[in-house]
KEDO-813506 format. One record per residue (C-alpha): residue in one letter; x, y, z. Coordinates in steps of 0.1 Angstrom, whole numbers, padded with zeros to 4 digits, always signed. Example, Ala and Ser with C-alpha at 12.3 -4.5 7.8 and 13.67 -1.06 7.14 Angstrom:
<recs>
a+0123-0045+0078/s+0137-0011+0071/
</recs>
This chain:
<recs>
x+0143+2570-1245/x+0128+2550-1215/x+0149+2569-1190/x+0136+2608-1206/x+0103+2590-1203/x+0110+2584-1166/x+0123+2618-1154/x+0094+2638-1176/x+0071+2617-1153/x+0086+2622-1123/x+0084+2660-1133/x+0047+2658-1139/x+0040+2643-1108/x+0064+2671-1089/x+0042+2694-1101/x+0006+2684-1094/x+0007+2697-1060/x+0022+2723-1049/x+0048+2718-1022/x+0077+2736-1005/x+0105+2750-1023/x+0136+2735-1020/x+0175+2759-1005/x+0170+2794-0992/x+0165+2810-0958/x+0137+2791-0932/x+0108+2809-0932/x+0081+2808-0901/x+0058+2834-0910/x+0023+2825-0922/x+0005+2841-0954/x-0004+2874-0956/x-0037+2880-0969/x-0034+2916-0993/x-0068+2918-1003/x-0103+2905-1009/x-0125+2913-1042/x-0151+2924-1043/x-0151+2952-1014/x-0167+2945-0982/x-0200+2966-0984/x-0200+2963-1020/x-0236+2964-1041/x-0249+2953-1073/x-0217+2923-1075/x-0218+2907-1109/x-0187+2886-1097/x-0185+2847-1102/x-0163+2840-1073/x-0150+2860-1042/x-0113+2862-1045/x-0086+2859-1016/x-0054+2870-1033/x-0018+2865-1004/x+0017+2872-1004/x+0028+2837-1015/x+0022+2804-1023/x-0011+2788-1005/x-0007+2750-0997/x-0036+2734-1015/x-0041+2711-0989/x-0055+2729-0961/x-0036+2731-0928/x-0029+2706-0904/x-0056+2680-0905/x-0079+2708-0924/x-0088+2708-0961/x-0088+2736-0984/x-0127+2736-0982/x-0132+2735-0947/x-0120+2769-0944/x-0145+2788-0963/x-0184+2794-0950/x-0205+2811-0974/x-0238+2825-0962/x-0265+2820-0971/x-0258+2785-0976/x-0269+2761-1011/x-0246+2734-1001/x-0209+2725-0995/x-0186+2760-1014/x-0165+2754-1044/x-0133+2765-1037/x-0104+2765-1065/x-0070+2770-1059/x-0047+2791-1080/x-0016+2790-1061/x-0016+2826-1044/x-0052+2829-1051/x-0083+2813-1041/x-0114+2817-1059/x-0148+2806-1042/x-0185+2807-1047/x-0217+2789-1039/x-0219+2756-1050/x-0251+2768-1073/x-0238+2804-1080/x-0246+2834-1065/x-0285+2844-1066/x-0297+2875-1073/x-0306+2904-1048/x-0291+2885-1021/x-0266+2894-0991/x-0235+2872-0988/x-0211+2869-0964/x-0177+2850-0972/x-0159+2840-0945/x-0124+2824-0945/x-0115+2809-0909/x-0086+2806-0893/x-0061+2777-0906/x-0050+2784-0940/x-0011+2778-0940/x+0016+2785-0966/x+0041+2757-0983/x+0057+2752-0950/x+0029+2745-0931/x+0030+2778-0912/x-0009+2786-0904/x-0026+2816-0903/x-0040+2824-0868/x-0071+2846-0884/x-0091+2848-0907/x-0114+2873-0931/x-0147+2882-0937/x-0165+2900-0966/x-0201+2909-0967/x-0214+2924-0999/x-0245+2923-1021/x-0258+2910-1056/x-0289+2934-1050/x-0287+2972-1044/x-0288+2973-1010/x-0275+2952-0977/x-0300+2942-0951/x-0291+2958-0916/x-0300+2931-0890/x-0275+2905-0876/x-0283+2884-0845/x-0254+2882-0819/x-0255+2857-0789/x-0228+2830-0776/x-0226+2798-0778/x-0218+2774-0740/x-0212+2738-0737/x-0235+2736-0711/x-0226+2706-0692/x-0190+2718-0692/x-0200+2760-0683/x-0176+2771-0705/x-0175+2787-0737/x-0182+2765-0770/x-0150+2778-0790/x-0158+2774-0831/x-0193+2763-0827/x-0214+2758-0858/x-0245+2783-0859/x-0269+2787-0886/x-0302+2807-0888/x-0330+2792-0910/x-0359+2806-0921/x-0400+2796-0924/x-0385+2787-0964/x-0354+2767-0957/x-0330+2795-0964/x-0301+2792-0943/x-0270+2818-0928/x-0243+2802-0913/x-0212+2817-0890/x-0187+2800-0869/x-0185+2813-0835/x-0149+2825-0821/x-0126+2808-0797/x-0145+2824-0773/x-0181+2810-0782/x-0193+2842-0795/x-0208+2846-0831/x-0228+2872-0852/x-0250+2861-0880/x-0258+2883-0908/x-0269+2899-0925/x-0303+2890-0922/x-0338+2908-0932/x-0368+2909-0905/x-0385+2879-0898/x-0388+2848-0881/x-0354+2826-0875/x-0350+2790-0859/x-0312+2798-0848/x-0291+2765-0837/x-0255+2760-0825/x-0242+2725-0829/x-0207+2718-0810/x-0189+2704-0849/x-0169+2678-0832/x-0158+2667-0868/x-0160+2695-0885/x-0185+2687-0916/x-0211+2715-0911/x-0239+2689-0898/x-0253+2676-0865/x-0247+2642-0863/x-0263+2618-0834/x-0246+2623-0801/x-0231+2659-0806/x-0243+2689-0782/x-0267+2711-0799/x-0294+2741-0787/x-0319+2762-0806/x-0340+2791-0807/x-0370+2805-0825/x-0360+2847-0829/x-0377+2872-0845/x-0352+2895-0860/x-0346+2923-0852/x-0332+2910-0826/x-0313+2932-0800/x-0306+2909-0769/x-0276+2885-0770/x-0283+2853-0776/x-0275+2826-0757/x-0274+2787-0767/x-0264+2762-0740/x-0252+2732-0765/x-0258+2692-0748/x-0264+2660-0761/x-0303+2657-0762/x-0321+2627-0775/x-0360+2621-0770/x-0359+2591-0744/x-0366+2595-0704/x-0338+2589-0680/x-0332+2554-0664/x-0310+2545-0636/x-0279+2529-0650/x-0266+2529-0617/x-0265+2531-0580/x-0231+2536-0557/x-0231+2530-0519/x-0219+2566-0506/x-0225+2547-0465/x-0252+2531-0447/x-0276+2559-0455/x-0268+2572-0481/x-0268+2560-0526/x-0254+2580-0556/x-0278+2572-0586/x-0266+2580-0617/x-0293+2580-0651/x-0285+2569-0683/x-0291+2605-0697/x-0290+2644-0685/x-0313+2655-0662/x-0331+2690-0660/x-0318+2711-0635/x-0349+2735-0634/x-0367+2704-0620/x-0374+2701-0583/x-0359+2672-0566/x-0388+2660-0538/x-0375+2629-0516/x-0411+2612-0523/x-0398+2602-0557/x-0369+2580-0545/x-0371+2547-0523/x-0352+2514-0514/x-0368+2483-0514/x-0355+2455-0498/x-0364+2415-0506/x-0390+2417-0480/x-0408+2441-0506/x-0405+2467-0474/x-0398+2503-0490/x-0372+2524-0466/x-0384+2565-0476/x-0358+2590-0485/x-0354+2618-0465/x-0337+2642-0488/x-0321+2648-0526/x-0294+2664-0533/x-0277+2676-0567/x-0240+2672-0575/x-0233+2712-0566/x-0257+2707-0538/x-0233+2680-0524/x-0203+2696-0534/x-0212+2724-0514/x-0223+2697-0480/x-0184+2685-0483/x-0172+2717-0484/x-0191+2728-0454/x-0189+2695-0436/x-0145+2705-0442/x-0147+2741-0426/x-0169+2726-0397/x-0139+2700-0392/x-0112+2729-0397/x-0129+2749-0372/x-0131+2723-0343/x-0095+2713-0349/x-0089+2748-0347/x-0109+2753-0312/x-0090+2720-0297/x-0060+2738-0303/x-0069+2770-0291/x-0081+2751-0260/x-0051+2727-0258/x-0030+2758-0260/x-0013+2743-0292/x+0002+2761-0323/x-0016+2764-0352/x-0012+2737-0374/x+0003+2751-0407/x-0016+2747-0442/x-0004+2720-0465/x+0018+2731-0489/x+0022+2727-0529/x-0018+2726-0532/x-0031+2760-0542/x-0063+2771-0537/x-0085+2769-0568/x-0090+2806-0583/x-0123+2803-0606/x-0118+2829-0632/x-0145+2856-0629/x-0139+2871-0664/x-0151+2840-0683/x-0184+2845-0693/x-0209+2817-0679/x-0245+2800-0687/x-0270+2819-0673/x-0287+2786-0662/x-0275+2758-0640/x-0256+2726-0656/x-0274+2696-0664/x-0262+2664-0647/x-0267+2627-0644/x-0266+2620-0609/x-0280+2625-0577/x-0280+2615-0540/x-0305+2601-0522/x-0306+2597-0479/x-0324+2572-0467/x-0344+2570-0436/x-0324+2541-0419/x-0292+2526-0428/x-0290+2497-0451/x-0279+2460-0437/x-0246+2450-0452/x-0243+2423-0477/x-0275+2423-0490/x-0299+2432-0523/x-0317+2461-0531/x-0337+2480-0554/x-0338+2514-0562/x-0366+2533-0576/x-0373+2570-0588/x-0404+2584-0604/x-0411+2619-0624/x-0373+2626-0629/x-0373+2644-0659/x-0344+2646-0688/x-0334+2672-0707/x-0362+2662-0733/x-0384+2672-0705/x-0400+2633-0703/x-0396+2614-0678/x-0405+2577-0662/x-0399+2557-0633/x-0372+2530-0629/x-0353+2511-0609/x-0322+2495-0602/x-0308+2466-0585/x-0278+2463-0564/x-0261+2449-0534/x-0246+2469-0502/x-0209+2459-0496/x-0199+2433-0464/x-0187+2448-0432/x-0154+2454-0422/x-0147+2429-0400/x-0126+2444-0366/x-0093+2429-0359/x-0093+2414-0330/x-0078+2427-0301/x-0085+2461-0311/x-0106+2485-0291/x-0132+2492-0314/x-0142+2523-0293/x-0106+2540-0307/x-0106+2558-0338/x-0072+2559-0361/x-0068+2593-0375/x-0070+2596-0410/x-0035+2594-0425/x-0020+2578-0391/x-0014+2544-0387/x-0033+2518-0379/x-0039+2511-0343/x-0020+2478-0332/x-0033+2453-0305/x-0010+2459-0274/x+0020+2425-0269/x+0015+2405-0243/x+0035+2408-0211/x+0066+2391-0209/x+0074+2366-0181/x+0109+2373-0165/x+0132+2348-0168/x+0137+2327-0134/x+0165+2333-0115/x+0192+2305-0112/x+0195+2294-0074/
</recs>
């Protein structure tokens, strides 16, 4: 009797969730989804749920790291969707029910996999109506992480309105969503980079919003980065050379703000301030090493020409970088967190410092001064018996004092 006991429980728990079936052929193709009820474009739904039916056997557990629930958006949004699982069906509605003489969309994203794990690469929308009619509008746009300049694949956007209501979409691998459908009227639209994936932005996640009035025919763009309320600090300050400091801030700073050299300074112990002369960005530097490398290619190439010697050949196994053009990018400069700073007159070695900047302002557009202490490195020391007027080449070796001249040995008489 114990042992029937044990196998009918061992049944029971074999069959609380589903898993894959055991012999036959290997199968790696995902589910196939036949069809969606009710219609897209449908009016006057009396449904409960939205139906997904597929050609086999849905694993109830999501895909990958996924659950079942994570891969259903239901707009307008009341609240997390209920979503039940009926083996090659899934049912889902609004956690409160659908409301009357309202526009839905349902959207399942890409990620629902079958017993074996095999995921589906796309997904399904339905729009459809529990009124007579579907509003017309949908707002369109794409969604950057800004600091990046790339695309924000699967970004969370959501349009709210003056009474809380809010439509949600999840924007493509490509950072490009559509939101709808919508009546006319005012809409704070947000995209929040969903780094773990529960529908919310939480402290430290890259986010950007818009006020729209619908209709609204231009693209939209959102330019998603961390933004907080605080002024940037100096965290700190590297020694570039004698002339020259990399200060870095504590947060993002506005790149539509003007630089000026009056808002930087060195102060030594003798409390005398040494002026900087100019400010540059990180593309604005990036740009002096690039031109300061051309000038440098262009005089070796004039020595040669001069010497009469070949061409020196390009290095090899280093190709040149090939930005693609076809990506779509921000229409604004990056934001950043560092800057350069030259000074009037080089710094002594060895010794302390502080740095101070005024009316740099963060994306939060505050700003406040501050300042940072640090110390400039030692001199290299020369070896001696070196001619310090001789420069090694970068890459050869090191230039070694010349040996001593050798006494001959004395003849014998």
């Amino acid at each position: 009797m114990r042992r029937r006991l044990i196998a009918a429980s061992i049944l029971v728990a074999a069959c609380a969730s589903a898993g894959p079936p055991p012999g036959g052929p290997e199968d790696h193709a995902p589910p196939q989804l036949l069809r969606v009820t009710p219609d897209t474009n449908a009016v006057n739904v009396a449904a409960k749920n939205v139906t997904f039916t597929f050609d086999e056997t849905i694993n109830d557990r999501g895909g990958g790291s996924s659950q079942l629930g994570d891969l259903f958006l239901i707009s307008p949004r009341d609240g997390a969707p209920r979503v039940s699982w009926h083996r090659s069906r899934i049912d889902v509605r609004p956690r409160h029910g659908f409301r009357p003489n309202t526009a839905y969309t349902v959207t399942m994203l890409p990620g629902l996999a079958d017993l074996r794990s095999n995921a589906m690469k796309s997904g399904a929308t339905v729009t459809f109506s529990t009124g007579p009619s579907i509003p017309p509008l949908r707002l369109r746009g794409i969604v950057f992480d800004w600091v990046a300049e790339k695309p924000a694949a699967n970004a969370l956007v959501e349009a709210t309105t003056p009474d809380s209501v809010t439509y949600v979409a999840q924007a493509d691998t490509g950072g490009r969503f559509i939101v709808g459908p919508l009546g006319p009227g005012t809409y704070v639209v947000r995209a929040t980079i969903d780094q773990n994936r529960n529908r919310a932005r939480d402290r430290g996640e890259s986010w950007d919003s818009l006020v729209v009035t619908a209709p609204q025919t231009d693209s939209l763009e959102l330019l998603a980065a961390p933004r907080d309320t605080l002024p940037p600090r100096i965290e700190s300050v590297a020694f570039v050379d004698s002339v020259t400091l990399r200060l870095t801030f504590d947060r993002l700073l506005d790149p539509a703000q003007r630089f000026v050299p009056d808002s930087f300074s060195v102060v030594g112990a003798d409390s005398t301030a040494i002026r900087a002369t100019a400010v540059r960005t990180p593309k604005e530097e990036a740009e002096r090493q690039q031109e300061l490398v051309g000038q440098a290619a262009d005089s070796a190439r004039r020595a040669d020409s001069v010497a009469g010697r070949p061409r020196a050949a390009l290095p090899r196994g280093i190709p040149a970088a090939t930005p693609d053009s076809t990506a779509p990018k921000p229409g604004r400069p990056a934001p950043f967190t560092s800057v350069s700073i030259v000074l009037a007159r080089p710094l002594k070695p060895a010794t302390s410092y502080r740095a101070r900047a005024s009316s740099v302002r963060a994306l939060s557009e505050r700003s406040v001064s501050s300042d940072r202490l640090f110390n400039t490195p030692r001199a290299t020391p020369i070896p001696t018996g070196a001619d310090s007027t001789r420069r090694t080449a970068p890459g050869a070796p090191a230039q070694q004092p010349p040996a001593p001249p050798t006494t001959p040995p004395a003849s014998r008489p």
